[in-house]
C-alpha positions as CSV (number, residue, x, y, z in Angstrom):
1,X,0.0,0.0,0.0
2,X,1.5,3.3,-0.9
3,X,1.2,5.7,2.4
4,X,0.4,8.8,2.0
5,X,1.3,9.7,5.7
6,X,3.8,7.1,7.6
7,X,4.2,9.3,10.2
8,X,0.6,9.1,10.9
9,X,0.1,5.1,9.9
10,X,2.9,4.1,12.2
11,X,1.1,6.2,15.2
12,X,-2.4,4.5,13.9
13,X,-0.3,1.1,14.4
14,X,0.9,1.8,17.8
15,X,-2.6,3.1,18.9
16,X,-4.2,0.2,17.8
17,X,-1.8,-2.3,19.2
18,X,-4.5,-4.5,21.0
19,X,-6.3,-4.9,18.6
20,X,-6.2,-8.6,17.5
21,X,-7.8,-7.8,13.7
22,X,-5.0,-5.3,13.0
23,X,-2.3,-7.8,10.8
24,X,-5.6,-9.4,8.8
25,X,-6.5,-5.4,8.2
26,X,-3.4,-3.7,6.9
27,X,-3.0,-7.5,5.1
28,X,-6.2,-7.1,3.6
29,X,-6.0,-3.7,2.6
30,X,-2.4,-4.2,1.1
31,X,-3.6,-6.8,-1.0
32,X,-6.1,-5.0,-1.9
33,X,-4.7,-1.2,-3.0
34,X,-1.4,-3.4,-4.7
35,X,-4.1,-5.4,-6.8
36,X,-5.9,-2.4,-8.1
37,X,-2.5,-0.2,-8.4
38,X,-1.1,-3.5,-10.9
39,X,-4.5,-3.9,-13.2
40,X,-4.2,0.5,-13.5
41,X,-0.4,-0.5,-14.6
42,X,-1.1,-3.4,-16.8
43,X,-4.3,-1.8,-18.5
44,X,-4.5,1.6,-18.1
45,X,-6.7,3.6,-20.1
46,X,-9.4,6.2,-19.0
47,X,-10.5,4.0,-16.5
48,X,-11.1,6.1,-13.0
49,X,-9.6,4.4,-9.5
50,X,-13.1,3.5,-8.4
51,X,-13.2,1.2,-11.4
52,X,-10.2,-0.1,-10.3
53,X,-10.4,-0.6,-6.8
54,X,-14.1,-2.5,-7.7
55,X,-12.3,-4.6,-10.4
56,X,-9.7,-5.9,-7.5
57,X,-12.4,-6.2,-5.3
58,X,-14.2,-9.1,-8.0
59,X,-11.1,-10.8,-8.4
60,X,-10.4,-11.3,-4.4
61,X,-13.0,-13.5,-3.6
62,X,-12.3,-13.9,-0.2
63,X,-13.0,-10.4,0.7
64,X,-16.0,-10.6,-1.7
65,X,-17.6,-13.3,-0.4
66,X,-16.8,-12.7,3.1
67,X,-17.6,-8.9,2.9
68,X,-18.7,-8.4,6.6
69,X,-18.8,-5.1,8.5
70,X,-16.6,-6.3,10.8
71,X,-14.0,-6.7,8.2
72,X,-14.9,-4.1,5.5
73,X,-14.9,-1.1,8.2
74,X,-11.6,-1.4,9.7
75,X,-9.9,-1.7,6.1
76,X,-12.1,1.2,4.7
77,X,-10.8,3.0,7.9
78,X,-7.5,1.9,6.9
79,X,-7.6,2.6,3.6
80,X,-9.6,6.3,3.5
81,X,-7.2,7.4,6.3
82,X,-3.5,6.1,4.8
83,X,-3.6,5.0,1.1
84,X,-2.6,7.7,-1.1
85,X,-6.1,6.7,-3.3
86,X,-8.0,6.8,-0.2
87,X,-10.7,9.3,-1.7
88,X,-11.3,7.4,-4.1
89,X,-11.7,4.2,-2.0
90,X,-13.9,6.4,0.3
91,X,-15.7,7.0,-3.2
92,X,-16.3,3.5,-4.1
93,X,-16.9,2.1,-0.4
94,X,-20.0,4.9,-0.3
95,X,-21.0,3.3,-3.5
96,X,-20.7,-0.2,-3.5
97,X,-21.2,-1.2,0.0
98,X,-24.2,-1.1,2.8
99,X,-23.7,-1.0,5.8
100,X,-26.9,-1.9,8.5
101,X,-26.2,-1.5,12.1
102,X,-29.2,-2.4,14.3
103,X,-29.3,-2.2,17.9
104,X,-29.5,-5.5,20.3
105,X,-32.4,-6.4,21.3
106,X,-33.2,-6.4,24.7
């Protein structure tokens, strides 16, 4: 994934720390940006990053299939925050993907 902010990832790291999710999410959302960054190299054209970024996303099927809040947050968080395409991400995420919280019931 190509930071945009290191100073500010590394922090982000260190904050998060405890949180046992943290190696699958930066994993995931390494996987992820470098997929879409090699089709824009191999292909090219007038293609915008959103098309990218959804074209990686259909050719990872275990984040597509899998595609849970509770995995799909923490990389858009990630990925918005750090990856120097992250407004485009944020772009695509708004897009492509609902999210429904609902409250427990009592």
């Amino acid at each position: 994934m190509e930071i945009n902010n290191l100073t500010e990832f590394t922090r982000y790291c260190q904050e998060h720390s405890d949180d046992p999710t943290l190696p699958e999410t930066v994993e995931l959302a390494e996987r992820w940006t470098h997929l879409s960054s090699t089709l824009k190299r191999q292909y090219g054209g007038q293609v915008s990053e959103e098309e990218w970024i959804d074209e990686a996303f259909s050719r990872m099927p275990d984040i597509k299939n899998d595609a849970t809040p509770e995995k799909l947050l923490p990389v858009h968080d990630v990925m918005t925050r750090f990856w120097i395409h992250g407004e485009a991400f944020d772009k695509w995420f708004r897009q492509k993907i609902v999210v429904i919280t609902q409250e427990p019931l009592a």
